[in-house]
MINU-553617 format. One line per field, with one value per residue (C-alpha): x, y, z. Coordinates in Angstrom, 1 decimal, decimal comma, m for minus. Each point is the difference from the previous one (the first is absolute). Example, Ala and Ser with C-alpha at 12.3 -4.5 7.8 and 13.67 -1.06 7.14 Angstrom:
<pts>
x <- (12,3_1,4);
y <- (m4,5_3,4);
z <- (7,8_m0,7);
</pts>
This chain:
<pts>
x <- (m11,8_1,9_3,9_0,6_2,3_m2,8_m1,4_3,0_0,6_2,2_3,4_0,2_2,7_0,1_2,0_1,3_0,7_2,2_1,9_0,5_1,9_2,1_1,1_1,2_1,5_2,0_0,7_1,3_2,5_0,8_0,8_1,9_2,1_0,9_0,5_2,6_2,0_0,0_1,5_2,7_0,9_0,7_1,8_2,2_0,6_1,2_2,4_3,9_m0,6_2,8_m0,4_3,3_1,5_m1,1_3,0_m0,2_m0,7_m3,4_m0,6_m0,7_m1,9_0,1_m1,8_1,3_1,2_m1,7_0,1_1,5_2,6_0,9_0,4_2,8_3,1_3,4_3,0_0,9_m2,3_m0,1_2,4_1,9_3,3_2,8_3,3_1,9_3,3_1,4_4,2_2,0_4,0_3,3_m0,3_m3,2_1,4_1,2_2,7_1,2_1,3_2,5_m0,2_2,7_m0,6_0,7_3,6_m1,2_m3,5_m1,7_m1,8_2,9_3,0_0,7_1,6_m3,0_0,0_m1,3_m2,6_m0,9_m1,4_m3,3_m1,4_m2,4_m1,9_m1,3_m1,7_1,4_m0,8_1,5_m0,2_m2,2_m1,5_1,4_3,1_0,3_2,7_1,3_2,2_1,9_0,6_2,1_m1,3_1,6_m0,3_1,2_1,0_m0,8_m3,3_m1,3_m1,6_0,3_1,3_m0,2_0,5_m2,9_m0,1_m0,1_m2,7_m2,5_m2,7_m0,2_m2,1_m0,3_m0,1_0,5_3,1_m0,6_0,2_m2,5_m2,7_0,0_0,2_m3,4_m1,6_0,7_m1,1_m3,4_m1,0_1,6_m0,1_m2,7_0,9_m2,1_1,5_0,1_1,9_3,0_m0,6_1,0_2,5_2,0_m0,7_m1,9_m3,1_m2,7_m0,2_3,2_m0,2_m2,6_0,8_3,1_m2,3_m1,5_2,8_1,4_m3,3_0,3_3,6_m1,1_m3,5_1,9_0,8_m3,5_m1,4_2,8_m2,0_m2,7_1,4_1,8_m3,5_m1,8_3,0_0,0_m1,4_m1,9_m1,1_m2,5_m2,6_m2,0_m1,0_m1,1_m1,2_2,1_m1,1_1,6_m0,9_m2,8_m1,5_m0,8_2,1_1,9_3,5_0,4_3,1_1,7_2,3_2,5_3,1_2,0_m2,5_m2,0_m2,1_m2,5_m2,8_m1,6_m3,5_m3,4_m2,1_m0,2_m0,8_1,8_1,8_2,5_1,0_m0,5_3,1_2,4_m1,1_m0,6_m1,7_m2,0_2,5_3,2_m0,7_2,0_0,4_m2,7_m1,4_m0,8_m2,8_m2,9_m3,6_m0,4_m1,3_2,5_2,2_m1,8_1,6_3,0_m0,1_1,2_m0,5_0,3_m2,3_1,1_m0,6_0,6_m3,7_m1,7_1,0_m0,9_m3,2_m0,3_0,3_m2,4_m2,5_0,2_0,4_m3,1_m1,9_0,7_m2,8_m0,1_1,5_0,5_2,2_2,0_0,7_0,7_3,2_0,8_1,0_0,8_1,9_2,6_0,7_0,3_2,1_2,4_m0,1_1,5_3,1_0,3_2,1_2,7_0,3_3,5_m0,4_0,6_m1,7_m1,1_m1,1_m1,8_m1,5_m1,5_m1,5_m1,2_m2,4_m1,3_m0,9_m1,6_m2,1_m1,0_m1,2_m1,9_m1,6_m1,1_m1,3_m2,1_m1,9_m3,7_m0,6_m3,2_1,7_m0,3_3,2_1,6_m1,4_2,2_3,2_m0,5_m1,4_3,2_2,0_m2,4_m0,7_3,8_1,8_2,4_1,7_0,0_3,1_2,7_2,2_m0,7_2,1_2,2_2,1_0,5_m3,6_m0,7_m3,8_0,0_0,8_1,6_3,1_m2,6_m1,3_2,8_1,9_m3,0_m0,2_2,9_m2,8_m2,7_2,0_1,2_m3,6_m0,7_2,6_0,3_m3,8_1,9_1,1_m0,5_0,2_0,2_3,6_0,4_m2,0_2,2_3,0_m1,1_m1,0_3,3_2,5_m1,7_m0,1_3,9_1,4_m2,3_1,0_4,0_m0,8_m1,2_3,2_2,8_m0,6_1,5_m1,9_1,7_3,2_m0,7_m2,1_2,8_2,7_m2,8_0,0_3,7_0,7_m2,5_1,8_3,0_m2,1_m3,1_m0,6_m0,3_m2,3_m2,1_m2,3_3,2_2,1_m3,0_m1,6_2,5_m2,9_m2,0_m1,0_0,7_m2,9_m0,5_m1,3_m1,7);
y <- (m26,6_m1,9_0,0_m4,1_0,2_1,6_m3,5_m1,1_0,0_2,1_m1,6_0,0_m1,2_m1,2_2,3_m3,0_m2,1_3,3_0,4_m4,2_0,4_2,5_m1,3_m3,2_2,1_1,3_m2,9_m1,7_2,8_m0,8_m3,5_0,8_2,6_m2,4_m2,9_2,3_1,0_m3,8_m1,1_2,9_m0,9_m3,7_1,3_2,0_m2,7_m2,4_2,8_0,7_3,3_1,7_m2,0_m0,5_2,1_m2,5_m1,5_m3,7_1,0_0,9_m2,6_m2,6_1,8_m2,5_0,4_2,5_m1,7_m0,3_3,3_m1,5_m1,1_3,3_1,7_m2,9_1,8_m1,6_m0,7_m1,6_m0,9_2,4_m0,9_m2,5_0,0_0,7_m1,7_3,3_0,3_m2,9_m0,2_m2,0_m1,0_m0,5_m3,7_0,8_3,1_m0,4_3,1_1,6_3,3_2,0_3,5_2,5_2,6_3,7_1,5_2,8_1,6_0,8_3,3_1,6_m2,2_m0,9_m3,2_m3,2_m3,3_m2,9_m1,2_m3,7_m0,9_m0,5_m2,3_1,3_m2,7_0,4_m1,6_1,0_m1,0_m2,9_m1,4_m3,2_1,8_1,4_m0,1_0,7_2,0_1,0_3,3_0,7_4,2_1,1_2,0_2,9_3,0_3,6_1,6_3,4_m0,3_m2,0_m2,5_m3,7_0,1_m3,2_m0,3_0,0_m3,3_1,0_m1,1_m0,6_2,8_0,1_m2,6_m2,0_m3,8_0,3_1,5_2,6_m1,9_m2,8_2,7_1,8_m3,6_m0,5_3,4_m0,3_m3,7_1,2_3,4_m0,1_m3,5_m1,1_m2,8_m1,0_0,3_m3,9_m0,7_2,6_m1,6_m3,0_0,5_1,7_m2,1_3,0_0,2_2,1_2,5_1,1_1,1_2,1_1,7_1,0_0,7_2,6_1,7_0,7_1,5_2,4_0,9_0,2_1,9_4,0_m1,6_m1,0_3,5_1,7_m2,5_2,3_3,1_m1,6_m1,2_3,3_1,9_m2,5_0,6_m3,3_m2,1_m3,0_m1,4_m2,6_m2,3_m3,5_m2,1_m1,1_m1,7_1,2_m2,5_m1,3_2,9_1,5_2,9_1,1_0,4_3,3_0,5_3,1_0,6_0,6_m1,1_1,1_m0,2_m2,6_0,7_m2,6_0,7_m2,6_1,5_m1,5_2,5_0,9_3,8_2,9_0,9_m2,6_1,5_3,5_m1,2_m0,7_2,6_3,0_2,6_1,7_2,9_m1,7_m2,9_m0,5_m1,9_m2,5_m2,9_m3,2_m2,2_m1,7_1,9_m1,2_3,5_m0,1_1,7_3,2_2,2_m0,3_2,8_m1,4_m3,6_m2,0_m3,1_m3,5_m1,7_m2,9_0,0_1,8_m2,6_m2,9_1,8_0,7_m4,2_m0,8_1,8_m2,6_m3,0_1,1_0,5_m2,6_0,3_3,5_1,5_3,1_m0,6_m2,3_3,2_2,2_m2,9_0,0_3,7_1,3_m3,4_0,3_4,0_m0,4_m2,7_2,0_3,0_m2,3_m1,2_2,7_1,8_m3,2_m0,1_0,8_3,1_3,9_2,0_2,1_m2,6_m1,4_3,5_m0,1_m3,7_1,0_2,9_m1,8_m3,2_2,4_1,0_m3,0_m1,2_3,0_m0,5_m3,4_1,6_2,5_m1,9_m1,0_m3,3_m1,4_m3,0_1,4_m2,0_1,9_3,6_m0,8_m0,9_3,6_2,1_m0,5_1,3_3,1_1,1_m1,1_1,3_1,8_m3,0_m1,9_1,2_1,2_m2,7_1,9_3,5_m2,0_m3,2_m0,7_m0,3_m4,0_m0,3_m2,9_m1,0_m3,0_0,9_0,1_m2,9_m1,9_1,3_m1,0_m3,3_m1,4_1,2_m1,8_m3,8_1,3_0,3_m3,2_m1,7_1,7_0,8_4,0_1,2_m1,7_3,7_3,6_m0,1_m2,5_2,2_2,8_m1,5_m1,6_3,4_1,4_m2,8_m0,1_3,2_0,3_m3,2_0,5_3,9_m1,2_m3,2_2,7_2,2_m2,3_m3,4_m2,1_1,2_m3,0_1,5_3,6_m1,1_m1,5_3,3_1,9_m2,1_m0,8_3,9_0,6_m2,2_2,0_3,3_0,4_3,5_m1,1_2,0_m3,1_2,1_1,9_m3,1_m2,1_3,1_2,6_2,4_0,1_3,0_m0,8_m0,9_1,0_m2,9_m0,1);
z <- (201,3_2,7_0,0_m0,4_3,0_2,2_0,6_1,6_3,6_2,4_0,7_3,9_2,5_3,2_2,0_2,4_m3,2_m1,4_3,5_m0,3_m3,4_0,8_3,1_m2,1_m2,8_2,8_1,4_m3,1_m0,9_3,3_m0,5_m3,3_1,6_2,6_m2,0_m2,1_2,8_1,3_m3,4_0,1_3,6_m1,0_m3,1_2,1_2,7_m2,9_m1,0_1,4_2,3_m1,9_m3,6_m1,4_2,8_2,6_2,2_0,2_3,7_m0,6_m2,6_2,6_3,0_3,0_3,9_2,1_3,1_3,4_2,3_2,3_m1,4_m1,6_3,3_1,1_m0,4_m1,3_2,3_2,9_2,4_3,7_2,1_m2,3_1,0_m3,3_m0,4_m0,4_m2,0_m0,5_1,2_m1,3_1,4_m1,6_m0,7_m2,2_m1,9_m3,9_1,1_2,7_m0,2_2,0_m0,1_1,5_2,0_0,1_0,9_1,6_0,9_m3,9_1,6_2,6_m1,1_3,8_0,9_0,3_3,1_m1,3_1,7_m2,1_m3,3_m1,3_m2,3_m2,8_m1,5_m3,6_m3,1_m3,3_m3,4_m2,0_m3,8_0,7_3,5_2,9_2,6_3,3_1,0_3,3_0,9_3,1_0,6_3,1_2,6_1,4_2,2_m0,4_2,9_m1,3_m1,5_3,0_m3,0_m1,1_m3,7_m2,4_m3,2_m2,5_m2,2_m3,2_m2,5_2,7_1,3_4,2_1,4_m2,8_m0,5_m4,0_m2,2_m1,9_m2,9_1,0_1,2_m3,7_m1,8_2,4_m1,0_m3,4_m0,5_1,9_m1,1_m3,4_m1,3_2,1_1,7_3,2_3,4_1,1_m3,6_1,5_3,0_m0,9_m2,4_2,6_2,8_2,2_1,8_m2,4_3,5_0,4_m4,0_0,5_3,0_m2,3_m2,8_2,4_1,3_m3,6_m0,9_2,7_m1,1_m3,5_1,2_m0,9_m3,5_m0,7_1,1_m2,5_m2,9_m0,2_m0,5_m2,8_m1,3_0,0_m2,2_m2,3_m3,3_m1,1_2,7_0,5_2,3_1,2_2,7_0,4_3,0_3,2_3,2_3,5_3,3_m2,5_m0,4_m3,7_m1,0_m3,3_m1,2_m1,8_m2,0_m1,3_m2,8_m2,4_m1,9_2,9_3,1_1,7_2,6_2,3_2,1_1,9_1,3_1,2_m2,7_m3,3_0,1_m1,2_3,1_m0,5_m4,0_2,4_2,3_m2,8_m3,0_2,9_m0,7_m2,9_m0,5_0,2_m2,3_m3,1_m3,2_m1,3_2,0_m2,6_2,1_m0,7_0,3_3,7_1,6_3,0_m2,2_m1,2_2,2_m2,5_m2,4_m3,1_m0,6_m2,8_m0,2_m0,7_m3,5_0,9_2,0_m2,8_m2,3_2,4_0,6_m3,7_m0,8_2,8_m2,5_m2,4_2,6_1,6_m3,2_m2,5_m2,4_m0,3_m3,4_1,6_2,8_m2,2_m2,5_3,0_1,8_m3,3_m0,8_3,4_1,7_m3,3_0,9_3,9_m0,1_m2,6_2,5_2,9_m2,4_m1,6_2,8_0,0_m4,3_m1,1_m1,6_0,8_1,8_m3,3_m1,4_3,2_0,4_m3,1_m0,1_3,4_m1,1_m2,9_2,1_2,6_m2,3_m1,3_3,3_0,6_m3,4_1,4_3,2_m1,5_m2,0_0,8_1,3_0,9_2,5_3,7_0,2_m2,5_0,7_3,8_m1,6_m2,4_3,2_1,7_m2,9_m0,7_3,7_1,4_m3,1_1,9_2,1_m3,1_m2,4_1,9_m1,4_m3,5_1,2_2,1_m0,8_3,3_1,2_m0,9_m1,4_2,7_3,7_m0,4_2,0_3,2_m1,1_0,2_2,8_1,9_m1,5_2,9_2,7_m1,9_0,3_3,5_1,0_m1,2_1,8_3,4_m0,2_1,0_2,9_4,0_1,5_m0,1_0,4_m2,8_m2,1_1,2_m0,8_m3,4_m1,4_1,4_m1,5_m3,2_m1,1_0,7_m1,2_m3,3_m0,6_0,7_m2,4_m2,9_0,7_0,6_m0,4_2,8_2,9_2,0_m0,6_0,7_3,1_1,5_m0,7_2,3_2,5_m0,1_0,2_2,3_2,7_m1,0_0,2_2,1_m0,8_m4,1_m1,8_m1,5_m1,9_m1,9_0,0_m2,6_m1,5_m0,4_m2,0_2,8_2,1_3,5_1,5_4,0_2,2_3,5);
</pts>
């Protein structure tokens, strides 16, 4: 008897028709894998690149400007002809001093001949602005030494058109509080020029102190990082800035690699202490860092900002935001260290409760996967009171260089950038340790026209290990 299926024919395909239908079920994962990636790209071009991190800088991206007007270059055009210092006579002065001269010879005590007077014009500081201020020395000749000898005005460095006093209001009003050049300018009644050629000559007379900073910085026990944009001669470059309650150090440099944390941390084997920074990968090379808190938890809200509808990520900000945010104020709460000790561990453990468990979120399991693979840069604050869970004192010694940019749109030179770097971190490390940097500026300077052969570096930080300079 015949099977009943027997009757029925032989199913046969057309090889052609096969090789068609593949090719368009290829095809069509194709299109649906593109399509996806299309849809995450605009997502991500809607978002802020950093999230809640993001500077209002990069909130508003606008054109670059034309080639060729980046390669013009600032300052006066070839040739130009300058005005120079500008003199001024008696009738014009607010003061004129008299000075008297030397008895005798100050080096061999031999008799002097007077050979005239000289007039020394200078600017000095004012309530309400400036006064100009003109001093007369006499001139004399010793017979013995075979030299002219004149009397040094006091308060004033050689060759310069400001007081002492004027020249560290300047500084201080620029590189402390952040007041633009042409504002001093015309406060005082100078030409913007003249100020920072003087801005550049202190810099370089300040340039042993600046080196002495980082050895300072690498013995210190606790110290922060971090870096943020700055533009020299209109080209892109970064501000990187390096601290502690005691220290503050600039760099002004065109990249953002690791040789600049390299220049100011040193080497591998002679680095000390714990380095609190952001997870920017520039500063690996540090052996024992702690991360920042405040990024996790901004990192940890984006979760729920970016995913509003999803149960889980709401659970997740809602149990780990709470702890992280108690970890960065914990260290400032007015209790003991027992008792801070002992609420440390148990909130340590709590966030690594949080961390450990399983998530199905990608955007979650990132958040966790930095606390289980990076455990070890995560809770030095726990052992250690004085390792902050944050790196908010970078953040906001920076944050002068961030309205500074803004302003000035940075530097108009490599010297600036030189002397900016210079300037800052020394006014800002004297500002941490005694207050009135105006007032201690101007006892340098005053006893430096008294003493050339001052030890700058001992007469501001008296710690420091001398430092030998080319």
């Amino acid at each position: 008897m015949k099977s009943p299926t027997s009757s029925r024919p032989a199913l046969c395909y057309c090889k052609e028709c096969v090789k068609k239908q593949q090719k368009i079920d290829r095809l069509e994962e194709r299109i649906a894998s593109l399509e996806a990636r299309l849809r995450y790209q605009e997502r991500k071009g809607k978002e802020e690149p950093f999230g809640s991190s993001t500077p209002s800088s990069k909130q508003h991206i606008k054109a670059s400007t034309d080639e060729e007007k980046r390669k013009k270059r600032g300052g006066a055009v070839r040739g130009h002809k300058g005005y120079g210092r500008q003199s001024f006579v008696a009738e014009e002065a607010d003061e004129v001093v008299v000075l008297e001269g030397y008895d005798c010879c100050p080096d061999c005590g031999g008799p002097l001949v007077e050979m005239g007077e000289r007039e020394r014009t200078i600017i000095d500081a004012h309530p309400g602005g400036s006064k100009k201020r003109i001093v007369k020395t006499p001139e004399c000749f010793c017979a013995n030494c075979r030299k002219k000898v004149k009397r040094r005005v006091p308060g004033v460095m050689p060759r310069s058109l400001f007081s002492n006093n004027l020249l560290s209001q300047i500084v201080c009003k620029h590189y402390v509080v952040g007041h633009p050049v042409e504002w001093i300018a015309e406060e005082y009644a100078i030409n913007s020029g003249t100020i920072f050629t003087r801005l550049h000559t202190l810099a370089d007379l300040l340039k042993p102190v600046d080196a002495a900073l980082i050895d300072l910085y690498r013995n210190s026990p606790v110290k922060h990082a971090d870096e943020t944009g700055w533009r020299t001669d209109g080209e892109n470059g970064y501000m990187w800035g390096f601290f502690t309650d005691q220290i503050s150090i600039f760099r002004c440099r065109n990249t953002r690699a690791r040789s600049v944390p390299l220049e100011v941390l040193g080497e591998a084997e002679a680095m000390k202490g714990v380095l609190v920074v952001d997870r920017y990968g520039a500063y690996n090379i540090f052996e024992v860092i702690q991360y920042c808190y405040s990024h996790l938890l901004r990192d940890t809200k984006d979760v729920g900002k970016n995913n509003p509808e999803d149960e889980e990520c709401a659970r997740f900000v809602a149990a780990f935001a709470p702890l992280l945010a108690d970890a960065i104020r914990l260290r400032n709460r007015p209790i003991d260290d027992e008792e801070y000790y002992r609420e440390a561990a148990i909130l340590a453990e709590k966030i690594k409760d949080v961390a450990n468990q399983s998530a199905k979120h990608p955007d979650i399991q990132r958040i966790q996967n930095i606390f289980r693979e990076k455990e070890s840069r995560l809770f030095h604050w726990v052992g250690n009171r004085a390792v902050p869970a944050d790196n908010n004192r970078a953040e906001r010694e920076l944050r002068p260089s961030v309205i500074a940019r803004k302003i000035s749109f940075g530097s108009q030179s490599e010297r600036g950038q030189k002397t900016r770097e210079i300037l800052m971190s020394v006014l800002n490390t004297l500002k941490k340790r005694y207050g009135n940097v105006a007032e201690l500026l101007t006892k340098l300077l005053d006893t430096l026209v008294e003493n050339p052969d001052l030890n700058i570096v001992n007469f501001l930080l008296p710690e420091t290990i001398p430092v030998v300079t080319n």
